[in-house]
C-alpha atoms as one frame of an Amber mdcrd trajectory, in Angstrom:
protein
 -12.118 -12.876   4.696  -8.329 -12.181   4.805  -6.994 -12.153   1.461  -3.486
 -13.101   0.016  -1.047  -9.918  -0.249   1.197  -9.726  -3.543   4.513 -10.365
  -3.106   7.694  -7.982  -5.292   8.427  -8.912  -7.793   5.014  -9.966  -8.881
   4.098  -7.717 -11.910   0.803  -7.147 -10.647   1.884  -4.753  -8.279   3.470
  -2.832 -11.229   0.036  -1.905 -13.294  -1.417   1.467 -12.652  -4.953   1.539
 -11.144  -8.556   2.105 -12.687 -11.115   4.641 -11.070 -13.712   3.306  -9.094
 -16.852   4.114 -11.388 -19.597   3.198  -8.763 -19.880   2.118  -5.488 -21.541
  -1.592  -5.622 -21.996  -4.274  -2.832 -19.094  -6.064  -3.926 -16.549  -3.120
  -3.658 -17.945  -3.022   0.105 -17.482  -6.430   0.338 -13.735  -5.887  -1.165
 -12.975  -3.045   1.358 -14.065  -5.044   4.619 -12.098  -8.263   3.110  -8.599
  -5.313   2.633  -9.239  -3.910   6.445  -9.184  -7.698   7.643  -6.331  -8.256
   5.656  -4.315  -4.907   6.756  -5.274  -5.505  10.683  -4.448  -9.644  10.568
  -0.787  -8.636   9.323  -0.460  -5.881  11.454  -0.290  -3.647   8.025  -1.353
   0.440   8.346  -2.060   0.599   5.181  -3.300  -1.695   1.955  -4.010  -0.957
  -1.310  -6.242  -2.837  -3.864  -3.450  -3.735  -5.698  -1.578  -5.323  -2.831
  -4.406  -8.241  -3.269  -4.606  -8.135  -7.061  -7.382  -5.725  -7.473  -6.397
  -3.079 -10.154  -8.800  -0.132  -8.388  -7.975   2.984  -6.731  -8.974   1.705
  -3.170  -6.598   1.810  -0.265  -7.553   0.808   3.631  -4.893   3.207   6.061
  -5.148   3.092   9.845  -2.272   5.259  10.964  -3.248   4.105  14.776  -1.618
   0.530  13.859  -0.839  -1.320  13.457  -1.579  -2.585  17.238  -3.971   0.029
  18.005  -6.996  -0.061  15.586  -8.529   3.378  16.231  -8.530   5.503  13.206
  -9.753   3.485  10.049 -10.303   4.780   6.805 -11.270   4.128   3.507 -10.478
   6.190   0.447 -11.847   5.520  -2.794 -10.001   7.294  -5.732  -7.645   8.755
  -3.943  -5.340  11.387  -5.228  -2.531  14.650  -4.097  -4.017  17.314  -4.568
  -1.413  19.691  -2.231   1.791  18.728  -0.978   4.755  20.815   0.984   7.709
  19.994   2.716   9.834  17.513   2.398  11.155  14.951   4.980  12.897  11.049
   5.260  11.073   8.028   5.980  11.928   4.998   7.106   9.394   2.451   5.593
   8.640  -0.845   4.690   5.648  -2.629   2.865   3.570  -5.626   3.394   4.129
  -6.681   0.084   8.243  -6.293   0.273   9.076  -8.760   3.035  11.954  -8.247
   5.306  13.202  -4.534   3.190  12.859  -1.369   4.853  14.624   1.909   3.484
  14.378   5.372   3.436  12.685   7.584   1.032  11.743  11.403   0.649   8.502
  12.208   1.144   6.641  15.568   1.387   6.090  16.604   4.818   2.317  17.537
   4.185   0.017  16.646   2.115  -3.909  17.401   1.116  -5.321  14.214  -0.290
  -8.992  14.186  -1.769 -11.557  11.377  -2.531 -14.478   9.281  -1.629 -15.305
   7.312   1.752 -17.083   4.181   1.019 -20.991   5.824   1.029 -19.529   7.706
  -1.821 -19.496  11.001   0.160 -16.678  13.485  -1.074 -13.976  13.406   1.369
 -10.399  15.716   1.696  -7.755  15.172   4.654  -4.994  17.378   5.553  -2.055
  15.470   6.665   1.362  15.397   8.203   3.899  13.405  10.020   3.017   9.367
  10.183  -0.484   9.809   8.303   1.213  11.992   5.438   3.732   9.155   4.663
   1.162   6.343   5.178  -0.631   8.149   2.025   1.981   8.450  -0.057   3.214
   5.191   0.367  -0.132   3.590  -0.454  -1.263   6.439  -3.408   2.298   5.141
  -4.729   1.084   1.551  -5.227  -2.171   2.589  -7.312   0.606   4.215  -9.580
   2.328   0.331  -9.293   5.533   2.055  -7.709   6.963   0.129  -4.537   9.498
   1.245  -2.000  12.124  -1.439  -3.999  11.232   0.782  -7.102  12.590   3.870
  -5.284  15.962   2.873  -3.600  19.688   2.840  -5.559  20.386   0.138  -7.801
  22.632  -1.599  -5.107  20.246  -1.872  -2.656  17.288  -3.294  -5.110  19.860
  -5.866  -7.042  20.791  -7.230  -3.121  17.215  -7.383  -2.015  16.478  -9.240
  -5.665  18.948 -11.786  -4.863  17.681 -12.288  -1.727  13.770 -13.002  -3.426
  15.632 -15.163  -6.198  17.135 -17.424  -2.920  14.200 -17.574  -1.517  12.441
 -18.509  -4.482  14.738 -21.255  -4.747  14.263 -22.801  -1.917  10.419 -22.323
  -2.063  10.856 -24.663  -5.403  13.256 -27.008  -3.423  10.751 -27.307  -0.648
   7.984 -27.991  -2.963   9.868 -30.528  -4.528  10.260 -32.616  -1.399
């Protein structure tokens, strides 16, 4: 079932994450509903906070987001190793129409669990390295808006406020 992705500047998105304690049937059920969600709006990444869950879950497929060859699922994911450093251009399924560019380590070694519960670690660089980061960062409730200049945030908040306002003015019709 394709769920509804958060919008900024819903405080949702701003809460730290929980650890996954246990594997159930409804986590499962969670991480197929996230991967339907990711591939339906042509995301490469989602993270359980993205749809309101406050878990440690993200969905990446770094083959997207029109080629859907290299799913995975990471359960409590975390840094463990990172080197390099290099600028990304990125934007975020839950910060319509804002892209920007933001440091990033060039490499990093991210550990965790697949979705049997089996200990996983992945060595990463290039595209799959930033698609990590980005989507660790949102289990820490940090968005790309949260890590531009003050200029560019205050513009793209005026530009939610308008269209907030004319959300309201639509409704109202």
């Amino acid at each position: 079932m394709k769920l509804d992705i958060l919008k900024y500047p819903d405080p949702n998105l701003a809460d730290p994450c929980a650890v996954v304690e246990k594997i159930t049937p409804e986590l499962k059920e969670l991480i197929d509903n996230m991967v339907e969600t990711m591939y339906e709006d042509d995301g490469v990444g989602l993270a359980a906070p993205q749809i309101g869950e406050k878990l440690r879950l993200i969905v990446i497929d770094p083959s997207g987001p029109k080629n859907r060859e290299d799913l995975q699922i990471i359960i409590n994911p975390q840094i463990i190793d990172s080197e390099g450093k290099v600028d990304s251009e990125e934007s975020c399924l839950s910060c319509p129409s804002f892209s920007c560019v933001i440091k990033r380590s060039e490499k990093v070694t991210v550990t965790g669990m697949d979705e049997n519960g089996k200990d996983i670690r992945i060595e990463a660089d290039d595209f799959l390295a930033i698609v990590l980061q980005h989507e660790l960062d949102h289990l820490d409730g940090t968005l790309i808006v949260n890590k531009v200049g003050r200029l560019k945030k205050a513009m793209y908040d005026k530009k939610i406020k308008k269209w907030q306002q004319q959300e309201k003015n639509h409704a109202g019709k």
